[in-house]
BALOBA-1460 file (C-alpha; in Angstrom, 3 decimals):
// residues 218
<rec num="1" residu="x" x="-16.586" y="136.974" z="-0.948"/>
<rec num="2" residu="x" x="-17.996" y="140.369" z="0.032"/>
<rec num="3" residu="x" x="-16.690" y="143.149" z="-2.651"/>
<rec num="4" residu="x" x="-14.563" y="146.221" z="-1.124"/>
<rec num="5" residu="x" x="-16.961" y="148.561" z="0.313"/>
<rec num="6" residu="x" x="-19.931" y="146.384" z="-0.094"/>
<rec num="7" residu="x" x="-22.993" y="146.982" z="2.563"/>
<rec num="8" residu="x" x="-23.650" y="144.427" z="5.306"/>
<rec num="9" residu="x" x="-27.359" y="145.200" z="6.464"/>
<rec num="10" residu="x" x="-29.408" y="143.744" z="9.480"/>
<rec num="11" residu="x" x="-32.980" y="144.331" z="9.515"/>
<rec num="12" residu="x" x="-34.138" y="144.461" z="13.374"/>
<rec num="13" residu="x" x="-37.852" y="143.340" z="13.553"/>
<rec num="14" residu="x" x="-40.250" y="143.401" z="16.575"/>
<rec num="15" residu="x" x="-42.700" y="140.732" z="16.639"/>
<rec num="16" residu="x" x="-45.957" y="141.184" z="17.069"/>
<rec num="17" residu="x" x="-48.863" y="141.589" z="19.437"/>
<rec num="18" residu="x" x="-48.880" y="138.449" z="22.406"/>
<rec num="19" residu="x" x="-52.233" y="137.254" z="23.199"/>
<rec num="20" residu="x" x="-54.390" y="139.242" z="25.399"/>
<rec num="21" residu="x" x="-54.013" y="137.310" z="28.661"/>
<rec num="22" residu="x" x="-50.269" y="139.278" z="28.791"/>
<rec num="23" residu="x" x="-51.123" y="142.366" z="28.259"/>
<rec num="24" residu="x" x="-51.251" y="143.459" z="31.467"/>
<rec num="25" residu="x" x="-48.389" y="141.288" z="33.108"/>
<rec num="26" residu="x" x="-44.458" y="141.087" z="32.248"/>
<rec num="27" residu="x" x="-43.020" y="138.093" z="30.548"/>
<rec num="28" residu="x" x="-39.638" y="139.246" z="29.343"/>
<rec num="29" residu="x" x="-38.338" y="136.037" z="28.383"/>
<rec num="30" residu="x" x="-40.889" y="133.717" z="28.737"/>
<rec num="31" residu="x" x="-42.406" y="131.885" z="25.934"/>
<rec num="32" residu="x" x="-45.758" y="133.624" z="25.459"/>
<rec num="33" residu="x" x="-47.993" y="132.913" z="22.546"/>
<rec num="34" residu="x" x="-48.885" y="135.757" z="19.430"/>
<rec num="35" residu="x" x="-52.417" y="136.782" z="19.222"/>
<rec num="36" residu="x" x="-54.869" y="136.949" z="15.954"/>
<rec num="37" residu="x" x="-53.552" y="139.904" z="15.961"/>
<rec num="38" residu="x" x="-50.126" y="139.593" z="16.152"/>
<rec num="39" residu="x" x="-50.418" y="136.440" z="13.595"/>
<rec num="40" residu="x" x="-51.996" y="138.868" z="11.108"/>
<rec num="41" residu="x" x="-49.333" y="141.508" z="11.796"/>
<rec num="42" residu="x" x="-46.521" y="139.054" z="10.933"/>
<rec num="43" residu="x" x="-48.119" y="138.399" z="7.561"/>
<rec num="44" residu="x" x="-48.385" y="141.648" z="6.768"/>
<rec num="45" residu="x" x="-44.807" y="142.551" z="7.243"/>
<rec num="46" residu="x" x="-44.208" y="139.363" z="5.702"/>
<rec num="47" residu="x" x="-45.701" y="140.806" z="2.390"/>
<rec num="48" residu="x" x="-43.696" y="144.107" z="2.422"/>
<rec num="49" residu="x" x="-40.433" y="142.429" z="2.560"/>
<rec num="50" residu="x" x="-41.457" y="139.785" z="-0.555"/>
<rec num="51" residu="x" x="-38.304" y="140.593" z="-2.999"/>
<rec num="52" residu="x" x="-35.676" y="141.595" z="-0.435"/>
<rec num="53" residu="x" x="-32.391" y="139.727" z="-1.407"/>
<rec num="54" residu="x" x="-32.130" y="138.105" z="2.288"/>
<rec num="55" residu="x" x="-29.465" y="135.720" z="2.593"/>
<rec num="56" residu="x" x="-30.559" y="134.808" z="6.788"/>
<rec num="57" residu="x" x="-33.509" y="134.816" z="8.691"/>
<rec num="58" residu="x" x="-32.590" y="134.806" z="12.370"/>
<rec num="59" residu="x" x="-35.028" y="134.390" z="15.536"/>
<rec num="60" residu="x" x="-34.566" y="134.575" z="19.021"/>
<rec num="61" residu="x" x="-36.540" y="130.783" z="19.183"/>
<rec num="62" residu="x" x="-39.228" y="132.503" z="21.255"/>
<rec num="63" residu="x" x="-42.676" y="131.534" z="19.402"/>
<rec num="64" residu="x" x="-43.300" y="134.704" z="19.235"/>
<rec num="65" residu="x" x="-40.446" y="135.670" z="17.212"/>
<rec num="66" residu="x" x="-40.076" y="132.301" z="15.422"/>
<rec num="67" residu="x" x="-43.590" y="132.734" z="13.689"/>
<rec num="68" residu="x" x="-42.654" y="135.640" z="11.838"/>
<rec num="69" residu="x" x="-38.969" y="134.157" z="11.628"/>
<rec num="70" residu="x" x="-40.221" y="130.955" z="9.815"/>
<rec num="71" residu="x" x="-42.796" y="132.515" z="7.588"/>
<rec num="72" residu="x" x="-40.130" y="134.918" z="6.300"/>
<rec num="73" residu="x" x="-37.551" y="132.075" z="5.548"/>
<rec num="74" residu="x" x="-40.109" y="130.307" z="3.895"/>
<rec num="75" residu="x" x="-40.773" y="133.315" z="1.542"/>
<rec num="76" residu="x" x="-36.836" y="133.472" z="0.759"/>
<rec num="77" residu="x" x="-36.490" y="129.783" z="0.313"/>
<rec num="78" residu="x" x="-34.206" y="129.793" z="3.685"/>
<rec num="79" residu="x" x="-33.439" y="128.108" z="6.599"/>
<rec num="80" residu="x" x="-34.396" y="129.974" z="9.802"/>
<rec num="81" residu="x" x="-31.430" y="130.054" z="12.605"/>
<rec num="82" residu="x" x="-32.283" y="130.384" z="15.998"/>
<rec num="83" residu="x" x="-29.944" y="132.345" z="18.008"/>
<rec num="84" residu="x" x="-31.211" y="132.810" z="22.008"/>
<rec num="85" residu="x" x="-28.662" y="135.853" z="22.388"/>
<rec num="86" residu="x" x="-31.623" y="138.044" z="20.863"/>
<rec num="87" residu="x" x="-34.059" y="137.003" z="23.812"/>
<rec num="88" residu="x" x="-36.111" y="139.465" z="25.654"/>
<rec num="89" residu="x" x="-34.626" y="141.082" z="28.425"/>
<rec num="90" residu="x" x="-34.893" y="138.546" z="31.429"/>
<rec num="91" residu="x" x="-37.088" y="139.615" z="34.154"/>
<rec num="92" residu="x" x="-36.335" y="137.165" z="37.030"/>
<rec num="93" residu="x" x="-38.905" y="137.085" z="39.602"/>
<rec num="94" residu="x" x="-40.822" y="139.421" z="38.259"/>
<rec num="95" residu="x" x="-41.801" y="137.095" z="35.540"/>
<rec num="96" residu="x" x="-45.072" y="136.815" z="35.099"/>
<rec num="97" residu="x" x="-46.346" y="139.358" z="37.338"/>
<rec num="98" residu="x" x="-48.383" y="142.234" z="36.999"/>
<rec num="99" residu="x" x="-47.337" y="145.632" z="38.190"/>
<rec num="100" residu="x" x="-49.417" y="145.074" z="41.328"/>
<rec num="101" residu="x" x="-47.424" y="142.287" z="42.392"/>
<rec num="102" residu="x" x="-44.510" y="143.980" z="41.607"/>
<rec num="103" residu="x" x="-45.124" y="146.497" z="43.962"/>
<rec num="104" residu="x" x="-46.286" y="144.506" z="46.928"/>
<rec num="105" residu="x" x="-43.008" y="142.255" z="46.865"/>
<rec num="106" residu="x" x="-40.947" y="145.577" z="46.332"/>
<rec num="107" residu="x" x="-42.810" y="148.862" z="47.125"/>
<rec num="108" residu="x" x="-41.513" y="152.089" z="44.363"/>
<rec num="109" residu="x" x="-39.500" y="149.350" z="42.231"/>
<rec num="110" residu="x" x="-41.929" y="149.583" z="39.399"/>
<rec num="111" residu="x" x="-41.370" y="153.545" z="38.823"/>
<rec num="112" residu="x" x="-37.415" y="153.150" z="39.707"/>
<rec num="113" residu="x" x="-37.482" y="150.047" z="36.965"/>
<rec num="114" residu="x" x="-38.997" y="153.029" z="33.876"/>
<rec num="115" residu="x" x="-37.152" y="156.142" z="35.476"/>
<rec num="116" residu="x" x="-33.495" y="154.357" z="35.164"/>
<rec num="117" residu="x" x="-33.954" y="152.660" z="32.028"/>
<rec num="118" residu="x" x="-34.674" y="148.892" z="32.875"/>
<rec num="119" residu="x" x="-30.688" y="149.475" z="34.368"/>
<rec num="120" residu="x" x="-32.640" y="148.902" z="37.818"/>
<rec num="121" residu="x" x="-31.690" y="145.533" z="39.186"/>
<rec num="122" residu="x" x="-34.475" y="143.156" z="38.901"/>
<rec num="123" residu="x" x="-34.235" y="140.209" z="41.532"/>
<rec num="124" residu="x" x="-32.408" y="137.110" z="39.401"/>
<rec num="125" residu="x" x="-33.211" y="138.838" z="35.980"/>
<rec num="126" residu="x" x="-30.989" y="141.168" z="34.014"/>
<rec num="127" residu="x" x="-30.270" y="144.716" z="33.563"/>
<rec num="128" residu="x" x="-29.952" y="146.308" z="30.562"/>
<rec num="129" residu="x" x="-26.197" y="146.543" z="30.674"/>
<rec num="130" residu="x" x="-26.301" y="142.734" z="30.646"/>
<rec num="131" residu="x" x="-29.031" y="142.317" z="27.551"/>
<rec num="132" residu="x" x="-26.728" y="144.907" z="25.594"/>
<rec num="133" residu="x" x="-23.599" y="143.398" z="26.046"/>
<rec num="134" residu="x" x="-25.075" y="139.773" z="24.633"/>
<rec num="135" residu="x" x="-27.233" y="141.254" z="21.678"/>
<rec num="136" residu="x" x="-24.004" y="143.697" z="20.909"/>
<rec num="137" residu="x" x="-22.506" y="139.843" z="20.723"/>
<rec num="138" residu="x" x="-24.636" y="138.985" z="18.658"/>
<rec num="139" residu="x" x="-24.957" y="141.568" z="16.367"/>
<rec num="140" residu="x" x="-21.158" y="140.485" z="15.253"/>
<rec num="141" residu="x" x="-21.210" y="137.766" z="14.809"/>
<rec num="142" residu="x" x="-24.274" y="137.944" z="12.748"/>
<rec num="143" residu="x" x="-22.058" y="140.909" z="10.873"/>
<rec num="144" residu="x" x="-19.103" y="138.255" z="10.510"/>
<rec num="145" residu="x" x="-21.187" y="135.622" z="9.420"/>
<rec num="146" residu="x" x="-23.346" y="137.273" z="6.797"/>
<rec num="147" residu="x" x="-20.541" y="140.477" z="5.672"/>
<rec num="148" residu="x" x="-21.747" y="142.077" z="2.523"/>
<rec num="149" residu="x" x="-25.170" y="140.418" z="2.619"/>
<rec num="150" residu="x" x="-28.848" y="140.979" z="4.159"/>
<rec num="151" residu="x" x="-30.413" y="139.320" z="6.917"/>
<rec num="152" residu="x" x="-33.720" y="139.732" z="8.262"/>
<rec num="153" residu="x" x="-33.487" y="139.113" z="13.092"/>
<rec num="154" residu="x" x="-36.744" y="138.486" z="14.396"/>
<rec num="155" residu="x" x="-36.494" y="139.896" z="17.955"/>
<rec num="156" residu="x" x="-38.081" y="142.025" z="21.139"/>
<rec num="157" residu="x" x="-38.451" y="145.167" z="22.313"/>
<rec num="158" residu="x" x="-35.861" y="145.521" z="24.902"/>
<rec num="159" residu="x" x="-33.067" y="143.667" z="22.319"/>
<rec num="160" residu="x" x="-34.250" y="146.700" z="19.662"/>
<rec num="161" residu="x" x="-33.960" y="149.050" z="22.605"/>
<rec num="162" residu="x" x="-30.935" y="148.310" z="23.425"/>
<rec num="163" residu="x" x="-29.280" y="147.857" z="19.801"/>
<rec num="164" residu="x" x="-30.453" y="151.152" z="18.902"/>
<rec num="165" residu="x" x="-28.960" y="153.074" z="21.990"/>
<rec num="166" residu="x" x="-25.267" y="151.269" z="20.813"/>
<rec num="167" residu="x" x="-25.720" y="152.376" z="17.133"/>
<rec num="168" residu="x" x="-26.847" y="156.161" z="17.964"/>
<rec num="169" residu="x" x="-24.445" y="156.678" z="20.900"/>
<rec num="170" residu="x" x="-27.135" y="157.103" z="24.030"/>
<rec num="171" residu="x" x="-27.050" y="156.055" z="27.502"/>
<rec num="172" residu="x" x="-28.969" y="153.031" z="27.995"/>
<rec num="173" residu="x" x="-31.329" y="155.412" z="30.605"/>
<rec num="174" residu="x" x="-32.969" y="156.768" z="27.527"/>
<rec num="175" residu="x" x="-33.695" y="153.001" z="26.298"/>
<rec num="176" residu="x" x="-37.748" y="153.465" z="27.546"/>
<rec num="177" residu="x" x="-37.592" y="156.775" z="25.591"/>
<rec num="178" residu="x" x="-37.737" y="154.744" z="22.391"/>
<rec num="179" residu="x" x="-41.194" y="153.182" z="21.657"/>
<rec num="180" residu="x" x="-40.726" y="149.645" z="19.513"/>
<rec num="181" residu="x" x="-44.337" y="149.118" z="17.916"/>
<rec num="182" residu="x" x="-44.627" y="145.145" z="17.186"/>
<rec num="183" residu="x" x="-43.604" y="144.700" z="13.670"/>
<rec num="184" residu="x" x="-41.337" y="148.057" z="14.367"/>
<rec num="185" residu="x" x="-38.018" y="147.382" z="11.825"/>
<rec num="186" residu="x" x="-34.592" y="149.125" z="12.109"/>
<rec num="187" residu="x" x="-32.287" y="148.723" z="9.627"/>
<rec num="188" residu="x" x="-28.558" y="148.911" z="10.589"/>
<rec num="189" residu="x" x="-25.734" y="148.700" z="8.217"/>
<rec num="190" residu="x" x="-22.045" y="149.215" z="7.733"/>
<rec num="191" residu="x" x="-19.380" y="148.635" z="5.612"/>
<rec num="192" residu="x" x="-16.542" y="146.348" z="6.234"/>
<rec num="193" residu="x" x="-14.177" y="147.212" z="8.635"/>
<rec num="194" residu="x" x="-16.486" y="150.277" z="10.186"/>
<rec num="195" residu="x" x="-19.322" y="150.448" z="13.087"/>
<rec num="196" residu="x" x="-22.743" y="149.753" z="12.546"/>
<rec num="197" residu="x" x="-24.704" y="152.748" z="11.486"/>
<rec num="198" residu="x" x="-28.782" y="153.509" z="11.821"/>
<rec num="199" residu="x" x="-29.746" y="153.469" z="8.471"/>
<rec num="200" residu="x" x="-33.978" y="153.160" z="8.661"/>
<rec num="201" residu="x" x="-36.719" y="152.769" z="11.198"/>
<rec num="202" residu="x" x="-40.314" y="151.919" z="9.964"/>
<rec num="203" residu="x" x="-41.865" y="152.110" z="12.705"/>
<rec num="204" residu="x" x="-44.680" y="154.030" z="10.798"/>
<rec num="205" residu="x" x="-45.584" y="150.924" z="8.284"/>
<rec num="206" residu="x" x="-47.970" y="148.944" z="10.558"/>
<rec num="207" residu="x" x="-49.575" y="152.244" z="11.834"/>
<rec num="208" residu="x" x="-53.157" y="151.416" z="11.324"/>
<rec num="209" residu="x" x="-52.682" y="148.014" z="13.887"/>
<rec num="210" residu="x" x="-52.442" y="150.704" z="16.464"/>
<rec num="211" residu="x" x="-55.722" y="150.736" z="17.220"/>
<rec num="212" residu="x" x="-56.104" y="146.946" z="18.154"/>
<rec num="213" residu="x" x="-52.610" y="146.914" z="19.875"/>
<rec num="214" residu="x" x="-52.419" y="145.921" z="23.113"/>
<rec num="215" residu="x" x="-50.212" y="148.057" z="26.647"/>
<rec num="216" residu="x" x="-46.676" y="147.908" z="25.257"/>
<rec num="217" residu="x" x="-44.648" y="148.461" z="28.784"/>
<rec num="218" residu="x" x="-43.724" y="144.475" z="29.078"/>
């Protein structure tokens, strides 16, 4: 049993760089591959987090997240648990598309999409009301489940977007406003019986990928 006023912590990890094919098109949800890139990028972050006491290793199942997900069990001598509440943001029809396409089938949606925060409606997809609500879900029962330990959720951009606008308090219309490099990591704690608080972001620790990273607005 967790010990009165004893730490729950979450680490929140972006995974990393799809292959180059996507880099110009939005998948949201779908299950796109890593590249060399973003294979090399897992291991790294892999190798920072050797010796942190994790006690769970989610994924959202995507292959994308579950590469990192499984390497990083398999450093802790865990089990990897897949839950699909921390799935990218679901884009609908625009799946797949490029912004092009986007703005044949639906002229000005593209710049309404960024300026509102991905609230804009996107045909048979979700806004971001909808992705919070699930991941905030998620979040506790993760809390529940692991209270007064550390777990390590391998996730997206738009789930880290969207946790970190419940934790500080802002509107989800500022969610774009927060850049999620792959391998980006916030750390979110609390202590029993209080909210989650931000406690790091290391976004600055794969720095040096930059230059080999590919368009980050999908």
């Amino acid at each position: 049993m967790p010990s009165p006023g004893s730490i729950t912590r979450i680490h929140l990890i972006r995974h990393g760089a799809v292959a180059a094919p996507w880099h110009e098109r939005i998948y949201g949800d779908l299950d796109v591959p890593l590249s060399e890139l973003g294979e090399e990028q897992s291991r790294a972050l892999v190798r920072t987090l050797k010796g942190r006491p994790l006690d769970g290793v989610l994924s959202s199942g995507l292959a994308r997240t579950a590469y990192l997900a499984d390497l990083l069990a398999d450093q802790a001598g865990l089990e990897g648990v897949v839950d699909a509440r921390f799935r990218e943001l679901n884009r609908g029809e625009w799946a797949g598309w490029g912004r092009d396409q986007v703005e044949a089938a639906m002229p000005g949606a593209w710049d309404q999409f960024w300026a509102q925060g991905g609230v804009f409606p996107v045909p048979g997809g979700e806004d971001m009301s909808q992705l919070q609500a699930r991941v905030e879900d998620a979040l506790e029962d993760t809390g529940r489940a692991y209270e007064g330990r550390e777990v390590a959720v391998v996730a997206h951009k738009w789930v880290l977007r969207a946790s970190l606008c419940k934790v500080m308090g802002l509107p989800l219309e500022r969610s774009p406003m927060i850049d999620v490099p792959h391998v980006g990591t916030a750390t979110i704690e609390r202590e029993a019986g209080r909210a989650w608080y931000l406690a790091r972001l290391s976004w600055d620790a794969m720095a040096d990928w930059a230059a080999g990273d590919g368009p980050r607005k999908t």
